[in-house]
C-alpha positions in Angstrom: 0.0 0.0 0.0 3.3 2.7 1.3 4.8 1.5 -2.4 1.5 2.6 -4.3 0.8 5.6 -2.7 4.6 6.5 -3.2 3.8 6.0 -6.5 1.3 8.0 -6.9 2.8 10.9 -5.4 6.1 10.9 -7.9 3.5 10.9 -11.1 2.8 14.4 -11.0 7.0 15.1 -10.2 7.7 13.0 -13.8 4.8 14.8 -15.6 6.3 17.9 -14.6 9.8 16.9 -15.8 8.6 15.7 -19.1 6.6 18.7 -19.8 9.7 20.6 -18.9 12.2 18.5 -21.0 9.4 19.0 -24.1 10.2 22.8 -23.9 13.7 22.6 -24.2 15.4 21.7 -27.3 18.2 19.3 -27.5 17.5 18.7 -24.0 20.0 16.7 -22.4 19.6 15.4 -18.6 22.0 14.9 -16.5 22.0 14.1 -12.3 24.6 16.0 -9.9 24.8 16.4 -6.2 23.9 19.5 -4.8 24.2 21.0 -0.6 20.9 21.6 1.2 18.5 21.1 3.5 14.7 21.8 3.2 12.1 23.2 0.8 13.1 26.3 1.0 17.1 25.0 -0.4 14.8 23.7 -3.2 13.1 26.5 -4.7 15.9 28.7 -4.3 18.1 25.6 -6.2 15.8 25.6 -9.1 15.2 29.0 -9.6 18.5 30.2 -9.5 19.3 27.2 -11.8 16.7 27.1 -13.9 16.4 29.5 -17.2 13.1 29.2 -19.1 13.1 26.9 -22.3 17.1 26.9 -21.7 17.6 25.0 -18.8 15.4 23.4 -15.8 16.9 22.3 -12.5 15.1 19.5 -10.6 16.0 19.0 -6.7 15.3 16.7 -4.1 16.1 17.1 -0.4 16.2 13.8 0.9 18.7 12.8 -1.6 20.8 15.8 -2.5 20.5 14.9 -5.8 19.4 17.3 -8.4 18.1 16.0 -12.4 19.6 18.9 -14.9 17.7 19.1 -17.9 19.0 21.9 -20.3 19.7 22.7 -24.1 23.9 21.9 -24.6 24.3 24.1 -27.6 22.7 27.4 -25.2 24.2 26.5 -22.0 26.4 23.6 -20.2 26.4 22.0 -16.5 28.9 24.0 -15.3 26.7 27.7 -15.8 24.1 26.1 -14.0 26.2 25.1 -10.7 27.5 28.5 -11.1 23.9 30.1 -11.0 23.4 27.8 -8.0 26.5 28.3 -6.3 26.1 32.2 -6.3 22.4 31.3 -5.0 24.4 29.9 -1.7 24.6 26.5 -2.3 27.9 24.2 -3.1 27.9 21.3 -5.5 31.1 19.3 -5.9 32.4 21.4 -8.6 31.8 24.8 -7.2 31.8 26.3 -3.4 29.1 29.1 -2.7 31.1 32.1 -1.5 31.2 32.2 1.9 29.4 36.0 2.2 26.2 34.3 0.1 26.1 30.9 2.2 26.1 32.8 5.7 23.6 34.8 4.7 21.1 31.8 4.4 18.4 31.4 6.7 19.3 28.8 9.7 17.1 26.0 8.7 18.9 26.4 5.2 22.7 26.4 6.1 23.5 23.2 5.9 27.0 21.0 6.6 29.2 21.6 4.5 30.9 18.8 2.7 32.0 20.0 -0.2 35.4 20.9 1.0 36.5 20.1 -3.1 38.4 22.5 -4.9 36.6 24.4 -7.8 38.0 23.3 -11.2 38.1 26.7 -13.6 35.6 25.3 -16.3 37.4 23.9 -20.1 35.3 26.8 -21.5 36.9 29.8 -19.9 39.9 28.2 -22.3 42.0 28.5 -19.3 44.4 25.9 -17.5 42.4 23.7 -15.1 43.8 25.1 -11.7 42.3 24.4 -8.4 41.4 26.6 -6.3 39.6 26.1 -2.7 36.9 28.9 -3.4 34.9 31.3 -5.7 37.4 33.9 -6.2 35.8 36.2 -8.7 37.8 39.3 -7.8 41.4 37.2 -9.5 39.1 37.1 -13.4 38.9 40.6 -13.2 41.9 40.8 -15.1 41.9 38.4 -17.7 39.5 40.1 -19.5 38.4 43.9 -19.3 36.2 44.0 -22.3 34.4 40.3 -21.6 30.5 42.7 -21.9 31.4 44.6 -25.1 30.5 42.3 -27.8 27.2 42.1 -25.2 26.8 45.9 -25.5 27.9 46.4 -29.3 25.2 44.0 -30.3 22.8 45.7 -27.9 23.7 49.5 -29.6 23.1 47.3 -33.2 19.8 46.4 -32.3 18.7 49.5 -31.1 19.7 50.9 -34.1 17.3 48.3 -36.2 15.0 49.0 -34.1 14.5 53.2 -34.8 14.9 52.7 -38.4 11.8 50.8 -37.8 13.4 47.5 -39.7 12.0 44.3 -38.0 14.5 41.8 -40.3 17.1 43.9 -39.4 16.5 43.8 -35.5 15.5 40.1 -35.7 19.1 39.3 -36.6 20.8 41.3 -34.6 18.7 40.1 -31.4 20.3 36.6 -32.7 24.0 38.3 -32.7 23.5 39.8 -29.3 22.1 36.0 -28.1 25.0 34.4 -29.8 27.2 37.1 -27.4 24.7 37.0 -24.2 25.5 32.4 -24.4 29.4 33.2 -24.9 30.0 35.6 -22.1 32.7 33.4 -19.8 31.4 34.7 -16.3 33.9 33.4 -14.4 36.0 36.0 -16.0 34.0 38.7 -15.4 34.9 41.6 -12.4 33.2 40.9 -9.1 30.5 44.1 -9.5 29.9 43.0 -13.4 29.8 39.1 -11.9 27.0 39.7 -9.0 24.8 41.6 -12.1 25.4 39.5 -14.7 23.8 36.4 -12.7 20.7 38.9 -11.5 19.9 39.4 -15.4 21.2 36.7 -17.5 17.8 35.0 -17.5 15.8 37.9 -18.6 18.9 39.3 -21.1 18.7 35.7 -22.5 14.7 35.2 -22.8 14.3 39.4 -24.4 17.1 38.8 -26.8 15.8 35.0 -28.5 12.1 36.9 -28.1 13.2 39.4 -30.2 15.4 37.1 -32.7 12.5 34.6 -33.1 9.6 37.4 -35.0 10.3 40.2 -37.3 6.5 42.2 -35.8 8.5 45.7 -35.0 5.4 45.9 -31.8 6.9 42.9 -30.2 10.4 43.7 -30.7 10.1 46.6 -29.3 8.2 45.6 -26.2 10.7 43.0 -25.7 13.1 46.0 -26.0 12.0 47.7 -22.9 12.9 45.0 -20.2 16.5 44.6 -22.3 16.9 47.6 -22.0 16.4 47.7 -18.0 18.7 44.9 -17.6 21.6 46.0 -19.9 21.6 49.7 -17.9 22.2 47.8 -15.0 25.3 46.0 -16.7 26.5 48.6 -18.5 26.5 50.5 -14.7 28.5 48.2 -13.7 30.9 47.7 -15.9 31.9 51.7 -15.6 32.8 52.3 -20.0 35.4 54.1 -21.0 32.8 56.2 -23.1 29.9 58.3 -22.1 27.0 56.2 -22.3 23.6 58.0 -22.3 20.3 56.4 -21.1 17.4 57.7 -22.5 13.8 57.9 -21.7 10.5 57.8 -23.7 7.8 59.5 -22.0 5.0 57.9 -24.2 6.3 54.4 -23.7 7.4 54.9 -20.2 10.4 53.3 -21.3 14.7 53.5 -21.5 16.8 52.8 -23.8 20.7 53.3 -23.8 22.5 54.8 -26.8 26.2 55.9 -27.6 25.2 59.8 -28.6 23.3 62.6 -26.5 21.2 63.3 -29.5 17.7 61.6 -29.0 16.6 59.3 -31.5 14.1 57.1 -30.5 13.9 53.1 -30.8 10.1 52.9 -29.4 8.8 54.9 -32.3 11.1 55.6 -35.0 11.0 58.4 -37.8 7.1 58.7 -36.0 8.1 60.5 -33.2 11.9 60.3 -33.3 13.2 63.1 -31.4 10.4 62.1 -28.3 12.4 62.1 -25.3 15.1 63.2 -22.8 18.4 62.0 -21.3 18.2 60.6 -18.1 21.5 59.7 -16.9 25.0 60.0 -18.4 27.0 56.9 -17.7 30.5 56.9 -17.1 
């Protein structure tokens, strides 16, 4: 009778996983062991993990053990025990810095084991060193300009956008996408790091909404959150260059563009001038 109604209770947990798995392509699953304790460890695990139609994050608290389903030509196991890691929770490939995990609540800091040093991923194309921590503040400087293919594409796009050309903006949403999946992280400055993991799931999600229709109106409501999400990069990665971030009254709206002069991305030759400068980054 205990065997059937434990049946019974797991249905609805494998419907759920197959209706994730049939929203991401190329899915491939995969099982790993991740630190925690109670419910609470598990929907912070999976959110933090999880990135909608990219990747989905699966946890159980009696076990440890959490199922990673996720597309391998968007993203890879190690940028989702990242995620989790700087969520406050250690795997046995990357330690939660120690700041994050003690900031927990009690009933979720649990023992932790995994006393393993972090491997440097094969991705960041450097040498496999071990190290016994996060240490985000050393990748600071082997790579200054890691964002700016991120932000060129952004400027591109904006560009497609108040020429009113939905082809044009469509294609570069997939260039900025194609930079968004091939930022290394772990190479990124601390500041840039601790944004970069607060937006990468919305960058990710506006820029393939954008890449997948050519309809200007959904472009360029896609555009807004983008937008929101980049400023907060771009902030933190103090450019050389003014930046100026712009505002549309009639849209309620920013948008972030290399010149002073107004030209706006929300309407186009319509209403192009419409708007003010905000905020000068620099």
């Amino acid at each position: 009778m205990n065997s059937l109604k434990k049946i019974m209770m797991a249905i609805p947990l494998l419907l759920s996983i197959v209706v994730s798995n049939a929203q991401i392509k190329n899915a491939k699953t995969e099982s790993v062991k991740i630190y925690g304790n109670c419910g609470m460890c598990k929907a912070t695990i999976e959110k933090a993990g999880s990135l909608k139609n990219i990747a989905s994050v699966d946890w159980n608290a009696d076990t440890k053990m959490a199922v990673l389903t996720y597309d391998p030509k968007i993203t890879n196991q190690d940028e989702i025990l990242k995620r989790i890691a700087l969520a406050g929770y250690d795997s046995d490939k990357f330690l939660a810095p120690d700041a994050v995990y003690s900031k927990l609540a009690e009933c979720c800091q649990y023992n932790r084991e995994a006393k393993v040093s972090v491997k440097v991923d094969a991705i960041s194309g450097a040498d496999k060193s071990e190290h016994s921590e996060m240490d985000m503040s050393n990748h600071s400087k082997t790579n200054d300009n890691q964002l700016k293919s991120v932000f060129d594409n952004y400027f591109l796009l904006k560009d497609a956008l108040v020429k009113t050309d939905g082809n044009t903006a469509s294609l570069k949403a997939k260039d900025l996408l194609s930079a968004i999946i091939a930022v290394k992280m772990e190479t990124l400055k601390m500041d840039e790091h601790l944004v970069w993991m607060k937006v990468l799931k919305d960058l990710t999600a506006d820029a393939k909404s954008i890449s997948e229709t050519q309809d200007i109106k959904k472009q360029r409501e896609a555009f807004k959150s983008l937008s929101k999400n980049t400023y907060l990069l771009i902030k933190a990665s103090k450019p050389t260059e003014a930046i100026y971030y712009q505002y549309c009254p009639m849209q309620d709206a920013n948008w972030l563009s290399k010149e002073n002069a107004v030209k706006n991305p929300y309407y186009g030759s319509q209403m192009l001038s419409c708007g003010k400068t905000v905020e000068t980054i620099k």
